[in-house]
One Martini backbone bead per residue (centre of mass of N, CA, C, O) as a GRO file, in nm:
protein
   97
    1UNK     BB    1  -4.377   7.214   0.316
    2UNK     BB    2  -4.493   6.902   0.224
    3UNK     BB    3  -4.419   6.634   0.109
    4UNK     BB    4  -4.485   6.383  -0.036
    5UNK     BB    5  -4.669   6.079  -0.082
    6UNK     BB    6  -4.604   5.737  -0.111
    7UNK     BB    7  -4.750   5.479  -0.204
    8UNK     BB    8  -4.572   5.352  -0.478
    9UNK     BB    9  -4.311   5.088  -0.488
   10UNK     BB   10  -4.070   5.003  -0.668
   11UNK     BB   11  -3.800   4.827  -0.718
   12UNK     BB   12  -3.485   4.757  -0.838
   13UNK     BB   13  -3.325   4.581  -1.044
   14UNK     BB   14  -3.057   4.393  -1.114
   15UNK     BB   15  -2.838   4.336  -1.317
   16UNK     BB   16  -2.643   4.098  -1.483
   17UNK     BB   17  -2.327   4.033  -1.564
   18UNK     BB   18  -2.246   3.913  -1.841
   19UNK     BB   19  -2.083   3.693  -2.098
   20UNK     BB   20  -1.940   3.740  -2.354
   21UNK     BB   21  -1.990   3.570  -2.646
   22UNK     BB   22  -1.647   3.551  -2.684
   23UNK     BB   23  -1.592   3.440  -2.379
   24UNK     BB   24  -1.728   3.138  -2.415
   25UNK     BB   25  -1.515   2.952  -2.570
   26UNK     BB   26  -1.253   3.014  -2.397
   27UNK     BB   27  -1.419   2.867  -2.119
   28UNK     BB   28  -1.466   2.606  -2.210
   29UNK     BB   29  -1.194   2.531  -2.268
   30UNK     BB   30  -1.064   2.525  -2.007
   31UNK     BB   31  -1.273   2.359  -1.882
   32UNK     BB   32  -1.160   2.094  -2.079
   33UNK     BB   33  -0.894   2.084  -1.993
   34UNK     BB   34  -0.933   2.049  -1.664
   35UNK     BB   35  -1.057   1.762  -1.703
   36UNK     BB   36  -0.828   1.628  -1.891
   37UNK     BB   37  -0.677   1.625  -1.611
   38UNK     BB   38  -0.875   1.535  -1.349
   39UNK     BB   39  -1.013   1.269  -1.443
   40UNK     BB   40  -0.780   1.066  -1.395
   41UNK     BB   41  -0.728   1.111  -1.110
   42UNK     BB   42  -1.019   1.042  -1.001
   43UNK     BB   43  -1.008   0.755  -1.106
   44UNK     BB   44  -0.764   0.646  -0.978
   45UNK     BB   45  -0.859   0.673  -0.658
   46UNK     BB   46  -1.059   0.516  -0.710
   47UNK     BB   47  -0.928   0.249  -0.793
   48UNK     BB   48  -0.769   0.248  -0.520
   49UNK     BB   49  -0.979   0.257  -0.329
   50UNK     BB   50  -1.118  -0.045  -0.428
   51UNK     BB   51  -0.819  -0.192  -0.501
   52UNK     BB   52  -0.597  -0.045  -0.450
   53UNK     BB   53  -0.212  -0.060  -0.419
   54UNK     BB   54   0.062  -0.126  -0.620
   55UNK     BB   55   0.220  -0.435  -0.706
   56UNK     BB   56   0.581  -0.564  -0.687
   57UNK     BB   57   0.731  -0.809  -0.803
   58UNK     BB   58   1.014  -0.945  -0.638
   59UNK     BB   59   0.940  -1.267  -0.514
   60UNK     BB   60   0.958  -1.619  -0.551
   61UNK     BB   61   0.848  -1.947  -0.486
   62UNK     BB   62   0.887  -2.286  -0.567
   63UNK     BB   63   0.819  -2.600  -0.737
   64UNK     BB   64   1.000  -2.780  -0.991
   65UNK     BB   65   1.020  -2.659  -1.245
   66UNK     BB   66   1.075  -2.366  -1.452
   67UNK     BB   67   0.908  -2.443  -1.693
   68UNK     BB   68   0.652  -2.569  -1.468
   69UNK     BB   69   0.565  -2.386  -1.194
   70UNK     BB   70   0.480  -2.443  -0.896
   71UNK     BB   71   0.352  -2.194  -0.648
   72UNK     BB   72   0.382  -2.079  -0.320
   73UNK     BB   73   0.497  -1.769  -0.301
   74UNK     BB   74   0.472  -1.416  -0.294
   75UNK     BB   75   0.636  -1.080  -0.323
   76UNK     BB   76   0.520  -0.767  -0.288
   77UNK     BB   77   0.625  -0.408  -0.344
   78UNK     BB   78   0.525  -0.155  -0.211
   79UNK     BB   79   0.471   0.170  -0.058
   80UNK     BB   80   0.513   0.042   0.277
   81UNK     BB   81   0.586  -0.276   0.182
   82UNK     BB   82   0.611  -0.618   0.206
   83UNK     BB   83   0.442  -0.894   0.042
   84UNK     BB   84   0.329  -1.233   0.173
   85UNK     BB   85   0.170  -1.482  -0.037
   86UNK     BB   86  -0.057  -1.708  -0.132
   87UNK     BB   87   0.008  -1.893  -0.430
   88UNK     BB   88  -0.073  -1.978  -0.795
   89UNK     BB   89  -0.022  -1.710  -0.901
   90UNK     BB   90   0.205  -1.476  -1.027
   91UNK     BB   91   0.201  -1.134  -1.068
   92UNK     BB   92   0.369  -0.875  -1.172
   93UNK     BB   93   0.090  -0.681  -1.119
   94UNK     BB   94  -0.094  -0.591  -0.824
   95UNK     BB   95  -0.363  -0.538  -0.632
   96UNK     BB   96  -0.368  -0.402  -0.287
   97UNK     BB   97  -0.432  -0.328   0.088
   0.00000   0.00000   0.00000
């Protein structure tokens, strides 16, 4: 005896997983967790690729008096060397490349 002849087959679905509406409050909390980790780190990265790394005042030169110096040069101190600069006025700290 032969077996039936299908003429017409549709697929089955899978049906996709869903996450339960209870664990979905606990996942956003995760996401914004992480979220205010990561966000200052990747702000300072970009500001630090665009505007340098941090340099801190080490010393500087000056003609005139102390109470109004008129500034010759500063030296600043980064991350892998010192840097002497040409300036009209030193700040404690600034970026540089």
């Amino acid at each position: 005896m032969r077996s039936p002849r299908v003429t017409y087959h549709t697929r089955v679905k899978r049906q996709r997983k869903r996450v339960p509406l209870k664990a979905l409050p606990f996942l956003m909390l995760l996401l914004i967790k992480a979220s205010l980790f990561i966000a200052p780190l990747v702000f300072c990265g970009l500001y630090m690729l665009e505007h340098g790394t941090p340099h801190i005042l080490w010393e500087y030169e000056y003609y005139g008096s102390p109470d109004d110096p008129r500034y010759v040069s500063c030296t600043y101190w980064g991350m892998y060397r010192l840097k002497k600069v040409q300036a009209q006025e030193c700040m404690i700290i600034t970026f540089m490349k």
